[in-house]
N, C-alpha and C positions, 0 to 999 in steps of 0.2 A: 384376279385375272389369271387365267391360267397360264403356263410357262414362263411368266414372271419369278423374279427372285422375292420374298418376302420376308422382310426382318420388321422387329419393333419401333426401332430406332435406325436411322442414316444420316451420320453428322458428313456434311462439304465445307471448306474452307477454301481459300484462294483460289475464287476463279477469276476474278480480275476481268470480270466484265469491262469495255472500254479500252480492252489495251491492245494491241496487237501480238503479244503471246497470250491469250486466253483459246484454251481450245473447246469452244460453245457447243460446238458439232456434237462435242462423244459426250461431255455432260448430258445435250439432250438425251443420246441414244439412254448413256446409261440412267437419268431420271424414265425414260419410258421400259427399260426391262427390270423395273423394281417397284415394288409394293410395301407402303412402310405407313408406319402410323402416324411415328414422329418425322421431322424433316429438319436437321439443324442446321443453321448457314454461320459457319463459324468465323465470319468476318473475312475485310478484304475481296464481298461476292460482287461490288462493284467498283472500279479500282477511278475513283475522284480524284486521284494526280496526273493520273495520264489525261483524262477528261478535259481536265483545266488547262492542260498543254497544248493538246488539237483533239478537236473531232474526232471521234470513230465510235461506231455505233453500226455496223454490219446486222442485217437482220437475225441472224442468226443467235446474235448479243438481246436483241427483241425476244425471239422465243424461250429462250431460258426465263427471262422474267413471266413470261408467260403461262409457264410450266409453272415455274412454283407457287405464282395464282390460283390456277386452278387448281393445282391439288389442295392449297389452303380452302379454299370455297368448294370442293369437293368431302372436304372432312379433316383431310391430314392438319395435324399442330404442326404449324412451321413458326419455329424460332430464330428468330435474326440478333445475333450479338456481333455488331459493329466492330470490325479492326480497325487498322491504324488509316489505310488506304479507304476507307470508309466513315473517317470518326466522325463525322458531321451529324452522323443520325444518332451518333449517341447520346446527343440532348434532348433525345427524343424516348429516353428511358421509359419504361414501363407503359408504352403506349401501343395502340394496334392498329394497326394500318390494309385493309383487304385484308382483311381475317391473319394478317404475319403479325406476330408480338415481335417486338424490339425489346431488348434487354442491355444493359452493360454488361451484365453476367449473370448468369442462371445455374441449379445445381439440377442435376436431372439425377433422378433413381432408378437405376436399372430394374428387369424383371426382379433378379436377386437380392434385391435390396439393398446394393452399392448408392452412397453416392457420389458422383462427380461433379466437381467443377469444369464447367465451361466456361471458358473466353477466349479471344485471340491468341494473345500469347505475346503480343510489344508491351506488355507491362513489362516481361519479363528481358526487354530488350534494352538493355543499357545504353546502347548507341541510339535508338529511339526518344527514349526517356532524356538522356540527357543533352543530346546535341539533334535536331529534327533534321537541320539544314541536313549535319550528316548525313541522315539515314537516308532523305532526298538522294544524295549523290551516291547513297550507295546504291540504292534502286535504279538509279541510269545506269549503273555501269554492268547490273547483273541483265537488264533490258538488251545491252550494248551483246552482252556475251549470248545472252537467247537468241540475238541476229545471227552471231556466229557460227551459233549453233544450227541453225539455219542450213546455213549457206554450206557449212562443212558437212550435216547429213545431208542431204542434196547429192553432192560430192563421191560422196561416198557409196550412195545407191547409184550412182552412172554407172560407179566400178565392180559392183555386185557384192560390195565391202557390207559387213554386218554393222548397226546403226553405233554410234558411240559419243557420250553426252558430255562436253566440256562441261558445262554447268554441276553434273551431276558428279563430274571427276574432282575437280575444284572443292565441292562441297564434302566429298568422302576420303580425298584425300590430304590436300592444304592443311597444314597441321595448324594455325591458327582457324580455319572454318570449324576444322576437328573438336577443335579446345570451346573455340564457342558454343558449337551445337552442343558438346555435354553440360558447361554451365548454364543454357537456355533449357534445357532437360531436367536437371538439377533444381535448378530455379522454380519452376511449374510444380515438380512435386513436393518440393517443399514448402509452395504456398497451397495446397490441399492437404500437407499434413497440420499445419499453422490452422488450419478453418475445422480440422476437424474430420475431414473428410476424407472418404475411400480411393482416392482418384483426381486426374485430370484430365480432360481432351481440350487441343489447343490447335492448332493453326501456326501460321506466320513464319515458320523458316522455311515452307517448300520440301519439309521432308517426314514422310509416312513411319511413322513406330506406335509399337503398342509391346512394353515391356516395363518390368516392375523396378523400379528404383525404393529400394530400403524400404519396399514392405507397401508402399505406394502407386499404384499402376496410372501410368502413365501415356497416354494416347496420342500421338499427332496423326490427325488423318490423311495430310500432306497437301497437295493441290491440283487445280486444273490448269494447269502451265505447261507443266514440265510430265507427271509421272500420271496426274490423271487417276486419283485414289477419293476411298471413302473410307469411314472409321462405318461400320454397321454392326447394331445390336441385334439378337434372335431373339424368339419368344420366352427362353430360358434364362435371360441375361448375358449369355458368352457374347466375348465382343472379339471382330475381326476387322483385320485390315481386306478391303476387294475394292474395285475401280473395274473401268473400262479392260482393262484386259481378262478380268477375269469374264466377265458379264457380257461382254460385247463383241471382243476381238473375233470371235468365231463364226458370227454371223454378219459381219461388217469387215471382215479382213485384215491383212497387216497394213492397207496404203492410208490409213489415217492413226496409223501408230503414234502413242502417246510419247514426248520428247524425250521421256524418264527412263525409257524401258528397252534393252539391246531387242536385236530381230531374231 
């Protein structure tokens, strides 16, 4: 389709369908200004904690699933590897559903002949793994701060103030978030160096990189919450970080800016 963007491959993670920070809107936009072959939903695309707490289900949470149907039954491979906020289907391994494969985990090879591991990325979550209750309350309280965040960019556009993301602040600067996010980092690549393998693209902390750790390149695509990112492959294998601001922003404006991103 013409003026579409077109790559090989477009891994998404965390959009947390069902929640009330999921921003469904700009996912649509950006699944309609992109042409891809692959489609990987890197877990966490339907968020079954919030679900089971109350209701919500905005239409707009409808069409995204809608989208990613039809483009499977239009041709695209879409692969579904289940996170943590999702794990229910992953006893549903190796099965296909409307033309979407389920996987626990899948290794995909680039043009180039890389290969990667895929999966969420709460294996490599220690507070996950070992304590759930935990990770439960840590999920309300980062919910807690998304409201915040809220209310404070709100706030802050009355005053004609440029956008500014407690969430994002906390995560890049909090020197225990710091310390986590590198050993969650750490972790991922050195379970694709342990298999063998070129790589990993991962999900589940909320935050977008693509840099090589000790020889091993290492992907988070990030999410549809906060920053509103994608990991995409090109015909040649080069792999980048782009989302709604790159794809979108200019023909939809700055009034549905993604939570992650200053003005």
């Amino acid at each position: 389709m013409q003026g579409m963007a077109k790559f090989r491959s477009v891994f998404v993670s965390d959009v947390h369908l069902g929640s009330r920070g999921c921003r469904a809107e700009l996912l649509l936009q950006f699944l309609n200004a992109v042409q891809t072959e692959r489609l990987y939903l890197v877990g966490d695309i339907v968020d079954l904690w919030c679900l089971r707490q109350r209701a919500y289900w905005p239409a707009a949470h409808n069409d995204v699933i809608r989208a990613i149907l039809d483009r499977a039954k239009a041709g695209v491979r879409v692969i579904l590897v289940p996170g943590n906020h999702d794990e229910d289907l992953r006893e549903f391994d190796g099965t296909v559903f409307g033309n979407v494969a389920l996987h626990r985990e899948f290794v995909h090879e680039t043009a180039d002949g890389r290969r990667l591991l895929v999966l969420h990325g709460d294996e490599f979550d220690g507070v996950v793994q070992c304590s759930p209750w935990l990770a439960k309350l840590g999920d309300q309280a980062y919910s807690l701060i998304l409201g915040l965040n809220e209310i404070w960019s709100t706030l802050r556009r009355w005053r004609g103030l440029p956008y500014w993301s407690l969430a994002g602040y906390l995560k890049h600067k909090a020197p225990r978030a710091v310390e986590y996010i590198e050993s969650f980092e750490r972790a991922a690549a050195h379970a694709a160096r342990r298999r063998g393998l070129d790589g990993v693209v991962c999900g589940h902390i909320h935050r977008a990189s693509l840099r090589d750790i000790d020889g091993v390149l290492y992907c988070n695509d990030g999410d549809w919450v906060e920053s509103c990112t994608a990991l995409a492959e090109d015909f040649n294998g080069r792999l980048r970080l782009t989302g709604w601001n790159e794809l979108c922003a200019a023909a939809h404006g700055p009034a549905a800016q993604p939570l992650g991103q200053a003005a």
